[in-house]
N, C-alpha and C positions, 0 to 999 in steps of 0.2 A: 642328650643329658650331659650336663657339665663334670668333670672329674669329682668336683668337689662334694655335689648330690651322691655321684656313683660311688663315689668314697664312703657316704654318709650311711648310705644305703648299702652295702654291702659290710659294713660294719655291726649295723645294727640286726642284719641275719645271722651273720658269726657270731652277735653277743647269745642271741636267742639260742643257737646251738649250744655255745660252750656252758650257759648257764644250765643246761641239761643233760651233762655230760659231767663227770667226774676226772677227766684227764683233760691235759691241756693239748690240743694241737696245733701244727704249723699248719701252715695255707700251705699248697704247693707251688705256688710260684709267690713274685713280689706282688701286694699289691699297687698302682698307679700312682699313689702320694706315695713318699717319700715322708715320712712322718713320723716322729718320737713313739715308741710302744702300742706300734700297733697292729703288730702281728700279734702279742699275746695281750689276751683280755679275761680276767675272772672275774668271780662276784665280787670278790674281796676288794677289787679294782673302785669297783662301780660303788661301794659301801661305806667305807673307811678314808675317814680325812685323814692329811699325816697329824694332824694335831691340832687342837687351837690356838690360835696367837696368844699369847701371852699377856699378863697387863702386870703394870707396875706400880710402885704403891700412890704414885698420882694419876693413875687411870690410863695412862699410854698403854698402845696396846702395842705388842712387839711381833714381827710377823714370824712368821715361822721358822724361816731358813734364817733369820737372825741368831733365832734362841738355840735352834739346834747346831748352829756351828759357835755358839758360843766359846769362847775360850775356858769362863769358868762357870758353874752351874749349866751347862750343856741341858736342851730339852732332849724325850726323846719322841718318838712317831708315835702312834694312836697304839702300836701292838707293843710300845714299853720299849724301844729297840733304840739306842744310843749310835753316834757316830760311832766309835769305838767297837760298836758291840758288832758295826756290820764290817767295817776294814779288818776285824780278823775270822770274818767267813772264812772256808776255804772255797778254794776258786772253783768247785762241781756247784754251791750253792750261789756264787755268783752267777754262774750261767744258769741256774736254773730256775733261780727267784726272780721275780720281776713286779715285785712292786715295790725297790727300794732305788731304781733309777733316777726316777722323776724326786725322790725327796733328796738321794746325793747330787742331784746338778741341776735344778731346776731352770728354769726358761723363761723370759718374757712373756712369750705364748702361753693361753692358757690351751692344755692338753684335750682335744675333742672326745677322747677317750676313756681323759679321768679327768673330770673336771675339777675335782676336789684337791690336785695335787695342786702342791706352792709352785709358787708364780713370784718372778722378778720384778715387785712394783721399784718408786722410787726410791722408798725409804728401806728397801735391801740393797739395791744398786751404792746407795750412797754407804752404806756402812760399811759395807764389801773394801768397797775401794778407797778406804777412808782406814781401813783396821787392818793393820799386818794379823792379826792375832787369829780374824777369822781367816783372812787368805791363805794362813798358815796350814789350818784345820783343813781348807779348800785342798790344796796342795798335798795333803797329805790322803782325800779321798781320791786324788788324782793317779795318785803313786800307785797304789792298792790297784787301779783298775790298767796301769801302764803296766803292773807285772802282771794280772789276768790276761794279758794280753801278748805276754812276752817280749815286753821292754823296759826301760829302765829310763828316770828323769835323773839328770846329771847339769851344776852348772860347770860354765863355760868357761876357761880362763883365760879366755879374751872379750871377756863382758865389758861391755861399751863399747867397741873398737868394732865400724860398722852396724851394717844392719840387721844381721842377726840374731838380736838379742842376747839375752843372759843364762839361757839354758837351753841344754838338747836330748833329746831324746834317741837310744841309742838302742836295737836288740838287747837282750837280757841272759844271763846264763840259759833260762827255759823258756828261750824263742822257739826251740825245734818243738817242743813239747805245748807248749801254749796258741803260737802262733794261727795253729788251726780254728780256735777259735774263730776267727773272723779273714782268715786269709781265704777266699771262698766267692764264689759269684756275688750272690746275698745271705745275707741271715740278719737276723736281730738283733746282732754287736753290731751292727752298720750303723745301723736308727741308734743306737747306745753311743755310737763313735760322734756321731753330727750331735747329739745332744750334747754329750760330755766338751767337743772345742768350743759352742757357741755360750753354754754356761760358762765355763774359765774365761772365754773373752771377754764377756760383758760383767763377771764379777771381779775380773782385774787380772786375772792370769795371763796376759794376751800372750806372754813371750813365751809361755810353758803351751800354751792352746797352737799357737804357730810350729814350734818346737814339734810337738806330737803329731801337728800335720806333715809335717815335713818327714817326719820318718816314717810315716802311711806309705805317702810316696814313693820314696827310694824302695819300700819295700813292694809296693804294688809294680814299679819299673822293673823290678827282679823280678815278677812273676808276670810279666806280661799277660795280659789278658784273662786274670782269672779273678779277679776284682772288678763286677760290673763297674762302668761308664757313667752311669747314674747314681751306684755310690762316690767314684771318684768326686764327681762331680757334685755333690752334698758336701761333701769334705773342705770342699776349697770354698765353697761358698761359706758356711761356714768359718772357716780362717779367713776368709779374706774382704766377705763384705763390708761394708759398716755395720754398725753395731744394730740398727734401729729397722735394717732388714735383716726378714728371718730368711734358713737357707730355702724353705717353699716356696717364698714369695716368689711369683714369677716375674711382676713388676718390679723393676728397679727404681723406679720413681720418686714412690714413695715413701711415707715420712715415719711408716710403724710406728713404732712407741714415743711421743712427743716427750718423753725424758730424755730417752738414748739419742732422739733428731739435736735434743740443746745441745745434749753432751759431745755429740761429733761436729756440732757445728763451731762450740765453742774448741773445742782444740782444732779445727782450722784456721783459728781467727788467732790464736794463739801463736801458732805455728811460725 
């Protein structure tokens, strides 16, 4: 049985249980994918779009994570819930809600587990990376989830000079207090962590998505060995593949999403 069956299959038992059950549970170990949200799955998952796309008064239809990172008239998700309304959660509902993930940082991939969530086509890729205004709003759901986490984004005052880009990411006043979140073998911030750099990289963050890996690191070297191997390893692919592999793919070959293949081919060509 190939992973990906075993995955599929052993998903769709867990949904059958939790959809029978009125608390959520963790598995007791990881399972074998490595994969966005999915360890926790509810009905509510399985039920509710984040929203409809949008249309305008000549019939264009706007995709979602357009409208909802809009800079002005902002949409909000299918339960009425605004960017705004969820960057000032407090951080217990951060960790405990989870179906506002996949709407703050969506993905190329469409989710095996929710399939209703927004998706990276071309025409969000393009506006992302075309619109300070959304990156902005991007950036600023970024923030919100680097202090859940017990860090801090900061730019850099030797931006341009080399190759480190224009911001870094540094511990936080309430790293000692936060950190636990996800400083840990595995948990669910892990899958949260590989979504959140590989959304910023392909909606145009790369230098804050790099940035945030970078301080994974330094802090996982400090803790030697208590940061599974296999999240390390989501991490950096993640930050470091091209754009148009996702970090599961096992294959490096190929060409994923024939927008994100132009788009890295054309900035080689460029180069």
């Amino acid at each position: 049985m190939s992973k990906y069956t075993y995955s599929a299959l052993r998903c769709r038992l867990v949904t059958k249980h939790l959809l029978t059950s009125s608390r959520i549970r963790r598995f007791p170990s990881p399972l074998p994918i490595h994969a966005p949200d999915i360890h926790f799955i509810t009905a509510s998952h399985l039920k509710d779009p984040p929203s409809a796309p949008m249309t305008t008064t000549s019939g264009t239809h706007i995709p979602f994570s357009v409208s909802f990172y809009a800079p002005q008239n902002a949409a909000a998700d299918a339960r009425g819930r605004k960017l705004h309304t969820i960057l000032a959660w407090s951080d217990n509902q951060l960790e405990w809600s989870h179906d506002y993930i996949q709407i703050l940082f969506p993905l190329p991939e469409r989710s095996p587990i929710n399939p209703s969530a927004p998706v990276i086509n071309e025409q969000v890729f393009s506006t992302f990376r075309s619109s300070p205004g959304h990156q902005g709003r991007l950036r600023d759901a970024l923030v919100r989830m680097l202090k859940f986490y017990g860090l801090v984004l900061a730019p850099r005052h030797s931006c341009g000079q080399g190759a480190d880009g224009c911001w870094e990411v540094q511990p936080g006043p309430n790293f000692a207090q936060a950190s636990p979140n996800w400083v840990k073998r595995f948990d669910h911030n892990h899958l949260r962590i590989t979504r959140i750099i590989r959304s910023c990289r392909v909606l145009g963050l790369e230098d804050e998505a790099r940035a945030f890996h970078t301080a994974l690191s330094r802090v996982a070297e400090g803790k030697q060995g208590v940061v599974s191997q296999k999240s390390l390893m989501f991490w950096q692919r993640a930050a470091e593949r091209p754009l148009y592999l996702a970090p599961e793919d096992e294959d490096d070959t190929g060409h994923g999403k024939d927008f994100l293949y132009q788009f890295e081919r054309g900035s080689e060509t460029n180069a």
